[in-house]
C-alpha positions, 0 to 999 in steps of 0.5 A: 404765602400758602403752602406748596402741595405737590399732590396738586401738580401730580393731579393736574398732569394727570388729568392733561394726559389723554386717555387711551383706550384699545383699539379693538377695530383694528385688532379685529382687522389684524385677527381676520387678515392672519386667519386669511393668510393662515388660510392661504397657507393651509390651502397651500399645502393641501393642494401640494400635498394632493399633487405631489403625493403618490396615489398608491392605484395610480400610475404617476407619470413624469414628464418635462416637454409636452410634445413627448407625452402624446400618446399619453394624452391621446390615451387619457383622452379616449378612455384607453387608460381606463378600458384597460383598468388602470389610472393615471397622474402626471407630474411635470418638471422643468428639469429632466436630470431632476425628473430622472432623479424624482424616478430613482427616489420613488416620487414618480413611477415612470418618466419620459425622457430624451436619450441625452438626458438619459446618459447624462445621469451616473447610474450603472444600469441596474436601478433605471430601465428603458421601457420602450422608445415612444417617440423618434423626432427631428427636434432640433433646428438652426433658425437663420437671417438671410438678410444676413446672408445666411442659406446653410450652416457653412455661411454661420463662419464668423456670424454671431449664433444665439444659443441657450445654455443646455447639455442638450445644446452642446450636443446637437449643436456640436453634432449639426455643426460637425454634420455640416464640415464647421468648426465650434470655435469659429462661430461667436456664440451668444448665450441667452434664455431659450426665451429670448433667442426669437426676440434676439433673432427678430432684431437682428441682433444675431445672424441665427439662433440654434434651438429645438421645439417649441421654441423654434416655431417661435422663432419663425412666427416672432410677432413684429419680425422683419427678419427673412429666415430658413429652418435648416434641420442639423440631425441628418436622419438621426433622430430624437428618441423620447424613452419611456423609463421605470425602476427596477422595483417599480416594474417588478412590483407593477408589472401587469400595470406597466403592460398595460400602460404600454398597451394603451400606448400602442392603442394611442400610435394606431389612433394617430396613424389613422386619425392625424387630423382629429389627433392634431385638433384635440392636442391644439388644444391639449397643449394650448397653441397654435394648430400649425405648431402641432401640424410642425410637430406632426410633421417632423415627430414619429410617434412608435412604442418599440425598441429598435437598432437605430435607437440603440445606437443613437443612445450610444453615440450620445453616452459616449459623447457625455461620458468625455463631457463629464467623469462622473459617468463610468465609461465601462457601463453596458448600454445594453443593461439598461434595456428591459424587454419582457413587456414588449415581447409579451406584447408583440416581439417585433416592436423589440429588437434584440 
């Protein structure tokens, strides 16, 4: 018997081993798709950083609903922005008490807002400013099954209502129901998505649903819908005020430009007034829909730049509805304070009342 080396074991597993070698294929494949998404990512952030950057020559506009930026559009359209020297951006969000509270942190500089929204935010008067009313619209609407044998708001006694979840819905649908002698407490609400309420309404899984624009149009035009419906408006001749908004330093810093956007604005109303037909064209488009939604719109919408009376009141009305609804805002704030008249004034003294 010989003897035993155990060099020649170590040297046998060694050659049964497989030799690996790297795969520089797929490593290549890894590098390119990281440089991709790096790619990606930067774009990303680029593009954010240009669309949410203030651009110190322009005027950043804040906006939540389409259909109160009209004379915006119009103006932005004609070149009435440019003619009278100043430039714009816009910026839209989904929210209006986060649209307010971008204005108060400089991200934009004027918004568009509605009254209800307005008194729902704690401010005492002296940071925010109403500029001008730009809009007074019949906006908010019970969409209703006469199968069901609904024909006005008394007949929803004991029928299931959808709504969606809002401030604004507490409201007008506290008011409608009020303007009509019907108690809250005696209709079963459902709550849905503002989305959801057309789909809802044309399976008849309710008797009604209460809304506002767009999303009553939706309602009446539900693509399958059976269901036999009437709009039946809750606001009884009180509108809708759409509020064009600035800071205090804003305006004492951007005061000619702020004039001038006005200016614009008013040019826009003049426009519509004598050019509703081509107004309504070029916002069919502007806004991506159906022409007989902008001709609703047109028909229940007033688009004016002023301050007056009836608008003044409505917002106190609504300020002294969120001040019970809610104790962060103080019920001693002069609605009166909010109001800046100077531009308007300066412009033409009877678009503001005072």
């Amino acid at each position: 018997m010989g003897d035993f080396d155990i060099s020649q074991i170590k040297n046998e597993n060694e050659q049964s081993l497989p030799k690996t070698s790297r795969n520089y294929s797929s490593i290549l494949k890894k590098f390119l798709i990281f440089l991709t998404f790096l790619g990606i990512l930067l774009s990303a952030i680029l593009i954010y950083s240009y669309k949410y950057r203030n651009r110190p020559d322009d005027i950043t506009i804040g906006y939540s609903d389409k259909e109160g930026i009209a004379l915006v559009n119009i103006s932005d359209h004609l070149g009435y922005f440019t003619d009278n020297g100043i430039k714009i951006q816009y910026r839209n969000y989904d929210d209006e008490i986060d649209l307010i509270q971008a204005l108060s942190e400089s991200k934009i500089d004027v918004a568009f807002v509605e009254d209800i929204s307005l008194t729902m935010v704690d401010f005492d008067g002296s940071a925010i400013k109403i500029i001008s009313s730009v809009l007074e619209a019949e906006k908010y609407f019970f969409v209703v099954d006469t199968k069901k044998g609904i024909f006005d708001v008394s007949s929803l006694n004991g029928q299931d209502l959808g709504v969606s979840d809002s401030y604004k819905t507490d409201y007008w649908l506290e008011n409608g129901l009020s303007n009509s002698g019907v108690n809250k407490g005696d209709i079963n609400l459902k709550t849905y998505k503002p989305g959801k309420l057309a789909e809802e309404l044309a399976n008849a899984e309710v008797a009604g649903v209460f809304t506002w624009q767009p999303y009553v149009y939706e309602s009446k035009t539900f693509e399958g819908s059976e269901v036999q419906q009437i709009v039946l408006p809750v606001q009884k001749e009180e509108g809708v005020y759409t509020y064009l908004i600035s800071s205090q330093n804003y305006i004492n810093s951007n005061y000619s430009d702020l004039k001038k956007l006005l200016m614009s604005l008013i040019s826009s109303e003049g426009y519509i007034e004598q050019n509703s037909d081509v107004s309504i064209e070029f916002l069919t488009g502007e806004w991506a829909t159906d022409k007989n939604y902008v001709s609703d719109i047109f028909g229940t919408y007033n688009y004016k730049v002023n301050i007056t009376r009836e608008s003044k009141d409505s917002l106190e009305k609504r300020y002294e509805w969120s001040s019970r609804k809610s104790s962060t805002n103080n019920e001693q704030s002069n609605i009166e304070s909010l109001y800046y008249y100077n531009l308007l004034r300066e412009i033409d003294p009877k678009r503001a009342e005072f």
